[in-house]
C-alpha positions, 0 to 999 in steps of 0.5 A: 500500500502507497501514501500521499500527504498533500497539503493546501491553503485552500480548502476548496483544492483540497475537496477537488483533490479528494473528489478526483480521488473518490472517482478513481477508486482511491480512498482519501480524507481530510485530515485535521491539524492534530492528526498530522501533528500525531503521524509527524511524532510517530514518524519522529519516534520511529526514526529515533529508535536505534535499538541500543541504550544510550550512557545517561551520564554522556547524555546529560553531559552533552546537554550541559 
């Protein structure tokens, strides 16, 4: 399965874009500002994770 995110100042594109979309078969919503802020943090978690620990003293020191 395939994704797009597009993204508009005007509403009335957007409706246009999800209309075409529902003629082609093709599934698509508006999404509000909360759920995309949700799918960049889980993005952002996602590509955080390494799998391995991290030395909290070097950590805290790299803050300072």
């Amino acid at each position: 399965m395939k994704s797009a995110i597009l993204t508009s100042d005007s509403n009335k594109n957007l409706k246009i874009l999800i209309e075409l979309a529902d003629r082609l078969g093709i599934k698509a919503k508006m999404l509000t500002d909360e759920q995309l802020e949700d799918i960049g943090m889980i993005k952002a978690i996602k590509n955080g994770r390494t799998g391995s620990f991290v030395d909290s003293d070097k950590f805290i020191g790299g803050l300072k």
